[in-house]
Every structure is written in structure tokens, then in C-alpha cells.
C-alpha positions in Angstrom: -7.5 10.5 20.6 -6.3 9.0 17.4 -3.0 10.1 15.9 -4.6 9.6 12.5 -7.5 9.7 10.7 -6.7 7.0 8.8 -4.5 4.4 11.0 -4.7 1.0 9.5 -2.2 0.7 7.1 -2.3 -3.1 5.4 1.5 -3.5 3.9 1.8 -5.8 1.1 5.5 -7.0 0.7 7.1 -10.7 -0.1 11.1 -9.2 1.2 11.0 -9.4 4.8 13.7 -6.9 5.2 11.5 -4.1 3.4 7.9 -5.2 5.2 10.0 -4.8 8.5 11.1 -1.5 7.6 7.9 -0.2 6.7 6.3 -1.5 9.3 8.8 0.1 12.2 8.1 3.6 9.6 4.8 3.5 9.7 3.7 2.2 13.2 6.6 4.6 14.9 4.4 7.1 13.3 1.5 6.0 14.9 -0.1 3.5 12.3 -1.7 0.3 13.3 0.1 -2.2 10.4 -1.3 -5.4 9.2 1.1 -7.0 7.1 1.1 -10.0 4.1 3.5 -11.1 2.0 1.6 -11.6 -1.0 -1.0 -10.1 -3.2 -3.8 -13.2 -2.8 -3.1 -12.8 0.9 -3.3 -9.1 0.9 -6.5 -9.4 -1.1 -8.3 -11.4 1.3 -7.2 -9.6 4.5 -8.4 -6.5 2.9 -11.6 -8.1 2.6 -11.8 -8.9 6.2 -9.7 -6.3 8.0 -11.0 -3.6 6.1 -7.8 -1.4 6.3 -7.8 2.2 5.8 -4.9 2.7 3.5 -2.7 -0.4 1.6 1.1 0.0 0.7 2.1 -2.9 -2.0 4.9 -4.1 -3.8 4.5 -4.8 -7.4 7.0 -7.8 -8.3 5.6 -10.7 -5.4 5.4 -14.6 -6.3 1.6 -15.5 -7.1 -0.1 -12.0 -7.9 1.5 -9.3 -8.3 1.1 -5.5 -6.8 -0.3 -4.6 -10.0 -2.9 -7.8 -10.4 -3.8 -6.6 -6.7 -4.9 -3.0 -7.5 -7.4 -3.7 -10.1 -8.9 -6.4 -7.8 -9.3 -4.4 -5.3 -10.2 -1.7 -7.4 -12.7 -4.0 -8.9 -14.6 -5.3 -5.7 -17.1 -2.7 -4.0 -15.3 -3.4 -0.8 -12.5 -2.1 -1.5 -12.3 0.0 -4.4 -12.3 2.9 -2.6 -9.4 2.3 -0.2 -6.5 4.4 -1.3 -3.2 2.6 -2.6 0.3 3.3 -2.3 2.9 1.3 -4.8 6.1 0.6 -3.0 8.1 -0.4 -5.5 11.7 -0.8 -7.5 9.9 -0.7 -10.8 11.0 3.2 -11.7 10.4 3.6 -15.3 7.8 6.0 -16.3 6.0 3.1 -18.4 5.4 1.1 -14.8 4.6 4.1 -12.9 1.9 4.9 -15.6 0.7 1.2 -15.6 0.5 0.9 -12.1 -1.5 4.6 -11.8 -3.8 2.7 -14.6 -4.6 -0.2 -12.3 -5.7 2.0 -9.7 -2.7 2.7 -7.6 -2.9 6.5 -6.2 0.1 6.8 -5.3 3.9 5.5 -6.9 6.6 5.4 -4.9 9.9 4.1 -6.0 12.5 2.1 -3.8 14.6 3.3 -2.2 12.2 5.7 -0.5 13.0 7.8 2.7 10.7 7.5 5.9 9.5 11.4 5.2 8.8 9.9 1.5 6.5 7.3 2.5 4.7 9.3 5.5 3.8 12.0 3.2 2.5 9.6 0.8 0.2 8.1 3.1 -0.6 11.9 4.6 -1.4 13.3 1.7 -4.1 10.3 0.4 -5.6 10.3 4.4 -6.4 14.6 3.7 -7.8 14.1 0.7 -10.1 11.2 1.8 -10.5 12.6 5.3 
């Protein structure tokens, strides 16, 4: 039996240190993790992996977390796939934006294990 409805998690994030950390979060926690470093990687493995939930930085080299939600949000593939921003960006203006380009969920860094679980929890109830 599954430890979550939801367990693929896709994590978008170009620091090493923070896509580690995540990961070891998320998959302790019983997640499966696919991971890219970049939003036009991300984008594509969404397409192909079909992940259940995707975490994403906003400020990556090429596109950017926020470029990535509205294409995902754009393409019928995908648009329904719940996103959490992960993110340093805390000012209300870039929480707003990012909600706008069809994040569910913003997070700012630094963010506690519990924080980013119950993120994830609380999108794979209301989808479940």
C-alpha cells in the first residue's frame, strides 16, 4: 500500500544544496522525487513523467519558477497538477504574482520540513 495518494513529487531547484534537502524531506516522507534544475527541464519532464505534485523555485537561469507555472498551467497536460513555490522571494507583491501564474501554494525559504509536508498534504486532500 501506498504511503500517499499523491507520491510523485517533481522538484524544480537550480541550488544543489536546497534540491538535496528537499529531496531527503520529501522522500523520508515517503515521496517518490524526480528532480531538475531548471524550469525548461522541469517543463519537459512534467510532460513525460507526469508527476503528481511539482515544488519550484522561482529565481533559476533560463525560465524561471514563475515562467514555469503559467506553462504548465497553460498546457492541458499539466494544468491540473498542483504547484508548490519554494522560494526566497517573500514580499506580498511576489507571493501574489506567483498565486497569479498558477502557483497553489507559496512557500518562502527558509521553510521547516513540517512546512513543506503540510504544503504538499494539504494540496494531495483537496485533489484526492
Amino acid at each position: 500500500m501506498k504511503a500517499n495518494s499523491f507520491d510523485t513529487v517533481l522538484i524544480v531547484e537550480d541550488s544543489p544544496s536546497e534540491l538535496e534537502l528537499m529531496s531527503y524531506y520529501l522522500a523520508n516522507s515517503g515521496y517518490n522525487i524526480i528532480k531538475a534544475t531548471g524550469g525548461k527541464e522541469a517543463f519537459e519532464i512534467a510532460l513525460e513523467s507526469k508527476p503528481d505534485i511539482i515544488v519550484t523555485d522561482i529565481v533559476m537561469p533560463g525560465m524561471s519558477g514563475f515562467e514555469l507555472c503559467r506553462c504548465l498551467k497553460r498546457n492541458p497536460d499539466t494544468k491540473k497538477v498542483p504547484i508548490v513555490v519554494c522560494t526566497s522571494k517573500n514580499q506580498e507583491i511576489d507571493r501574489l504574482w506567483g498565486i497569479r501564474q498558477g502557483a497553489d501554494i507559496y512557500l518562502t525559504k527558509p521553510y521547516s520540513r513540517e512546512q513543506l509536508l503540510n504544503a504538499i498534504k494539504s494540496l494531495t486532500e483537496e485533489i484526492a
